[in-house]
C-alpha positions in Angstrom: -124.1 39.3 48.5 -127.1 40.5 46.5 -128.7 43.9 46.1 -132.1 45.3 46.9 -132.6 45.5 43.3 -133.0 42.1 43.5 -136.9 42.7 45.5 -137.0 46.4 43.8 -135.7 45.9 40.3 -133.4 48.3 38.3 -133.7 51.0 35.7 -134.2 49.6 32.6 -130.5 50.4 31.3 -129.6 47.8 34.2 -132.4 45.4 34.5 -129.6 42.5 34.0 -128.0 43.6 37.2 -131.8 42.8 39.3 -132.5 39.3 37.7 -129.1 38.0 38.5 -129.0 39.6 42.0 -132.9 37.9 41.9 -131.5 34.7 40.9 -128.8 34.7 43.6 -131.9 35.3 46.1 -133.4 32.1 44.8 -130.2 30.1 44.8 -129.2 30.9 48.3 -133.1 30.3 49.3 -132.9 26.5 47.3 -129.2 25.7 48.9 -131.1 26.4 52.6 -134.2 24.3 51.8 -131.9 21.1 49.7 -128.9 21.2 52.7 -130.2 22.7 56.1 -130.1 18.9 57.3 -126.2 18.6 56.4 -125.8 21.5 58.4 -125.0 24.0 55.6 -126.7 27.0 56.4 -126.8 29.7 53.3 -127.8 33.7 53.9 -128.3 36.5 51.3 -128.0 40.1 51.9 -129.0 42.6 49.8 -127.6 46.3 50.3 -128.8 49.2 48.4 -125.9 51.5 47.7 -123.1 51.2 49.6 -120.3 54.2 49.6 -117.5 52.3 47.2 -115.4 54.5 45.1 -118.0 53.7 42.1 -121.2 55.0 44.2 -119.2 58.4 45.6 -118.7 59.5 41.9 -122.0 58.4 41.2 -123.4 60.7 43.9 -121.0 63.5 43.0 -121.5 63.2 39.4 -124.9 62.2 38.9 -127.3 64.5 41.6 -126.8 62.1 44.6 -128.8 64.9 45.8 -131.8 63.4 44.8 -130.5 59.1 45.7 -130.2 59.9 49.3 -133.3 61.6 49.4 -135.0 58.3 48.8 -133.0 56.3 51.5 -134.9 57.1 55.1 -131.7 56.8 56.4 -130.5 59.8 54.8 -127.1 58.1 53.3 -125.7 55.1 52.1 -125.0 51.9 54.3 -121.0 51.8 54.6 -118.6 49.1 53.5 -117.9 47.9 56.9 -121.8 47.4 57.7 -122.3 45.3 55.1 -119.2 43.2 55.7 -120.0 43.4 59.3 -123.0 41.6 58.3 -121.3 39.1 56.4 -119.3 38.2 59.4 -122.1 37.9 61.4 -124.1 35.8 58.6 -120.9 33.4 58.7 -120.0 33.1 62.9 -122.5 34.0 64.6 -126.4 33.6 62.9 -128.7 31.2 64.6 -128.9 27.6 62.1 -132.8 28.5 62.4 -132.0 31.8 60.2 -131.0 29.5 57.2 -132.5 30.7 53.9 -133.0 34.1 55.1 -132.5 37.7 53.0 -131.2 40.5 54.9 -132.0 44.1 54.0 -129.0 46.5 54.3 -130.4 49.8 52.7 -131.2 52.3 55.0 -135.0 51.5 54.5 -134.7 52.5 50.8 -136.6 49.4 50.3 -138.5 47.6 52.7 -140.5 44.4 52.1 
């Protein structure tokens, strides 16, 4: 699991956060390309904010207001839509979707 910040960066209090969650991107990208032909098959996903217990006091706290009016979507993806993707990533996704980054952000970010 990554985080859009890793295509969208980070305020600058955080910019740590977005290169590891970059770096991740590019591991997961390297793992598909080095061991596709052994049949390892490696997926990213990268949600925005998703409503844990630390982004609903964030929003409460900190004029969430304003957050969700950049997300298209008009809230934040849920826990069980990112694990749901996870799931998905790990029974069901197609061996030709190796080395792929999936987007789970509400079209906060879109590349």
């Amino acid at each position: 699991i990554a985080s859009r910040a890793a295509y969208r960066g980070d305020s600058p209090a955080h910019w740590h956060y977005a290169a590891s969650k970059s770096g991740m991107v590019a591991m997961t990208k390297t793992i598909a390309r080095a061991y596709a032909k052994d049949g390892i098959l490696a997926f990213a996903i990268c949600p925005g904010f998703t409503m844990t217990g630390m982004a609903e006091e964030y929003l409460s706290s900190r004029g969430g207001e304003k957050l969700l009016a950049e997300i298209p979507l008009g809230r934040v993806a849920m826990p069980d839509e990112v694990g749901e993707m996870a799931r998905w990533c790990a029974l069901d996704a197609p061996a030709a979707m190796t080395g792929a980054v999936l987007d789970v952000n509400g079209a906060s970010y879109v590349r």
